[in-house]
N, C-alpha and C positions, 0 to 999 in steps of 0.2 A: 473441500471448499466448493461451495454451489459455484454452478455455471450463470452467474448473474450478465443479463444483456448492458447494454451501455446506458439505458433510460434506468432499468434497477439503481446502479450505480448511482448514479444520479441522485434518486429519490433518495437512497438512504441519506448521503452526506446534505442534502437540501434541506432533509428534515431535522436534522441535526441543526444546520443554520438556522431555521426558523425557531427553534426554540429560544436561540440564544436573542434573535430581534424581540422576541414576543417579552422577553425578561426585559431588554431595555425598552418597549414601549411601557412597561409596568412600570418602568423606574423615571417615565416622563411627568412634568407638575398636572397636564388633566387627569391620568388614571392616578396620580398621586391624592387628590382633590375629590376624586371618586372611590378609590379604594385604598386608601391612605400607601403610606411606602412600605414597598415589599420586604421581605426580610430572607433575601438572599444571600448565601456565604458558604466560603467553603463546606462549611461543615451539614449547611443543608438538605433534607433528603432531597428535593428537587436536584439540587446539581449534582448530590453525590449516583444517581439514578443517571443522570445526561453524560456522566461521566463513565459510567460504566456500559450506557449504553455505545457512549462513540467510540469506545476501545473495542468494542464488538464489531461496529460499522466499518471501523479502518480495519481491521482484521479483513473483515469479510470481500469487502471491497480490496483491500490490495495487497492481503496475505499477513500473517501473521509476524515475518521477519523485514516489514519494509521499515523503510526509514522515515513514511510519512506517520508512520504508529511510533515509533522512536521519538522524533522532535515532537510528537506529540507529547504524550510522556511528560517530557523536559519543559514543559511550560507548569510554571508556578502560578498559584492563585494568593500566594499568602507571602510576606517576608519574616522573618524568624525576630525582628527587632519590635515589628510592632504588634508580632502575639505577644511578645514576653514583657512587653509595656504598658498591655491594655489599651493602644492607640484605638478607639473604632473605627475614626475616619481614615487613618492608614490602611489599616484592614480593607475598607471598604473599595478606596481607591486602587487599591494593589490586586484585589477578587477583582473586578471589571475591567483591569489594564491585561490581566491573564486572560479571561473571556474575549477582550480584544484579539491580545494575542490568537486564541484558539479558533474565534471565527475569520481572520486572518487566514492561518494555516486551511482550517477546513475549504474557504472559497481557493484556492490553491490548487486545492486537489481535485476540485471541480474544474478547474480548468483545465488542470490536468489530462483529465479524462473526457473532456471537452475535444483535443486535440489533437486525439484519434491517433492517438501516436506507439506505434507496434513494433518491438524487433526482433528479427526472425536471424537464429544464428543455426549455424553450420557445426555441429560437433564430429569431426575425423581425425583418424589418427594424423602424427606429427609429421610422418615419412611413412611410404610402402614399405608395409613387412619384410622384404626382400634386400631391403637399405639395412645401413650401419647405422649406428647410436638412435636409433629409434626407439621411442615411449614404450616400453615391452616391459609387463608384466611377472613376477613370479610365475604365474599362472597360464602364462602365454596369451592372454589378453594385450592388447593394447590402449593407451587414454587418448584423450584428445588432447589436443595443443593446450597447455597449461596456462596460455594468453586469451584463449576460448572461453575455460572455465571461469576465469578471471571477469571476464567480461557478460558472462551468463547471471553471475549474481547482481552484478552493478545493475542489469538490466530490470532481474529479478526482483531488486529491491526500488529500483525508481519507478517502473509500471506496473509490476505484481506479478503475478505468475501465469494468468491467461494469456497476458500481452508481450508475454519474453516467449517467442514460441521458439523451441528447441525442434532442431531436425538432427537425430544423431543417428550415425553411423551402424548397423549392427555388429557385434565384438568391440565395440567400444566400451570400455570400461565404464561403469556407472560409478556417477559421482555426489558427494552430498548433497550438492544442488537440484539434484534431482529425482532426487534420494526418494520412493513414496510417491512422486508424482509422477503423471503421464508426459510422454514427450513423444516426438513422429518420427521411427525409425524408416531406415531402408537398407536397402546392399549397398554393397561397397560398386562406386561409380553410377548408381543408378538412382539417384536422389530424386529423379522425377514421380517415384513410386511413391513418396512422401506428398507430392502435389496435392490428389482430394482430398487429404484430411487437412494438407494448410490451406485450400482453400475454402473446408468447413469453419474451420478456426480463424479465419479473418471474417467471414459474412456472419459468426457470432459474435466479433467486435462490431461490427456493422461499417465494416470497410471494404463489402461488395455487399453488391443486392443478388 
């Protein structure tokens, strides 16, 4: 996943938006008058193209497993009553109430990421090695608090994966959430060794200068 800055961000889902305004100014009575009414719909390469590319864009911008690419997904352009009835004006109505819906969701996301909003968790074991019923491995590893991991993907999946910054532990078991991706280790009790690279990783949110 590129390391895209906060203005990147930005521009992709903007321009995203902007497609979708530029289609309802086409769908307005002067460019109606001017360039007669557009012939937009599901099935058209134009959206079928805006459609692949914002599945790219929400990927890119805020990973592949988030849930803003999910209910995106979940937005319908068509109802199954009035393909199968040959309605057009249903059609038509039902394609522009989903394009609602999705320029919706998309200004969302831009606020989203608007609001500079970062979390930084802590992955350590549950108890010192030296304690009873502690998270200990087959392997003699140990995982983190299984309320941590729990909470790393919620993260994961509502900011993306730049903005869940993970500080884990080293001997910390690795876990699917992180599975493939970079995270900022250190020793056990010395977590400040983790400090310049989280404070790389915030001034490329652009939440220090």
């Amino acid at each position: 996943m590129p390391n895209l800055t906060k203005e990147d961000k930005l521009s992709i889902l903007k321009r995203l938006v902007k497609r979708i305004k530029n289609w309802r100014s086409q769908k307005s009575l002067p460019m109606i008058f001017l360039m007669g009414s557009p012939n937009f719909s599901e099935s058209s390469p134009e959206f079928q193209q805006w459609l692949k590319d914002t599945n790219e864009g929400i990927s890119v911008v805020f990973g592949r497993y988030s849930h803003w690419l999910a209910e995106f997904n979940d937005i319908r352009y068509s109802e199954t009553m009035s393909v199968l009835l040959g309605d057009h004006n249903a059609r038509e109505i039902n394609f522009w109430k989903g394009l609602d819906a999705a320029q919706s969701l998309l200004e969302s996301m831009i606020e989203d990421i608007e609001a500079d909003r970062v979390a930084v968790i802590e992955g350590v074991p549950s108890k010192k090695p030296d304690s009873t019923g502690e998270d200990e491995t087959a392997s003699g590893s140990v995982r983190a608090r299984q309320n941590v991991v729990h909470e790393i993907g919620l993260f994961q999946s509502r900011l993306g994966f730049n903005k869940a910054i993970l500080l884990k532990q080293l001997g910390v078991e690795d876990f699917t959430n992180v599975d493939g991706l970079q995270y900022i280790s250190f020793a056990e009790d010395r977590i400040e060794q983790a400090f310049p690279e989280l404070i790389r990783a915030l001034k490329r949110e652009g939440l220090l200068l």
